[in-house]
C-alpha positions in Angstrom: 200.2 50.6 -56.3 202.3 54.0 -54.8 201.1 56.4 -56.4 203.5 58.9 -54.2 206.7 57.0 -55.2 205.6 56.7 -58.5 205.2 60.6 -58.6 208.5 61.3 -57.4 210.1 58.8 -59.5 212.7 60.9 -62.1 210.6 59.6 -65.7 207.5 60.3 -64.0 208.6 64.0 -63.3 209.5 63.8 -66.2 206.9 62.8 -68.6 204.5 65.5 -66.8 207.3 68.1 -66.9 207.4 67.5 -70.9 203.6 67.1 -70.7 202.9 70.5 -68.8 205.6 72.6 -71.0 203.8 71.3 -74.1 200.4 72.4 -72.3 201.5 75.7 -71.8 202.3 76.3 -75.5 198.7 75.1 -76.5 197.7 77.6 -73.7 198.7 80.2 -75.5 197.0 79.2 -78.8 193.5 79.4 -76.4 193.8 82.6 -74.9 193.8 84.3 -78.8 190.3 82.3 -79.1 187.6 85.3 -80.6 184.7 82.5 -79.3 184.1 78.8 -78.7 183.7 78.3 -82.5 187.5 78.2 -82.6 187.6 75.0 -80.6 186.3 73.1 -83.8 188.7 74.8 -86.1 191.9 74.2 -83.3 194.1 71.3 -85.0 193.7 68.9 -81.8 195.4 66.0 -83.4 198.3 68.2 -84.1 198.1 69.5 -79.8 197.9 65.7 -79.0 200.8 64.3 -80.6 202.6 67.7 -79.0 201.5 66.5 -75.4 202.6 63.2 -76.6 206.2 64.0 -77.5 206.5 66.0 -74.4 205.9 63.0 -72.3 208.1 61.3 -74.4 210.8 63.4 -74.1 210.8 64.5 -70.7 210.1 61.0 -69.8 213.7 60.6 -71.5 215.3 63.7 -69.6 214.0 62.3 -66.8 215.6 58.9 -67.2 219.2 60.4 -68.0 218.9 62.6 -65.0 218.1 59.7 -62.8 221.1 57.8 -63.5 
């Protein structure tokens, strides 16, 4: 498999686009971490479908940009 076309293809940029802006918000949420006890108490279920929809969606974007 390419991985390098695969990487510039417009859902692929995409997807990680979505991916990486949804990141970024659940950055945020970790830098106001008092200690590592928070990581139990973070909703991660409620981060992972985040991620999720960002790939989604920029996966989308991408697609309609592509055309």
């Amino acid at each position: 498999m390419n991985y390098e076309a695969l990487l510039v293809h417009p859902i692929a940029k995409g997807a990680m686009t979505g991916m990486l802006a949804a990141a970024a918000v659940d950055f945020q949420a970790f830098r106001s971490w008092k200690s590592f006890d928070d990581v139990h108490a973070y909703q991660w279920t409620v981060a992972l479908w985040r991620w999720a929809q960002g790939a989604i969606v920029g996966a989308v974007a991408g697609a309609g940009l592509g055309l």
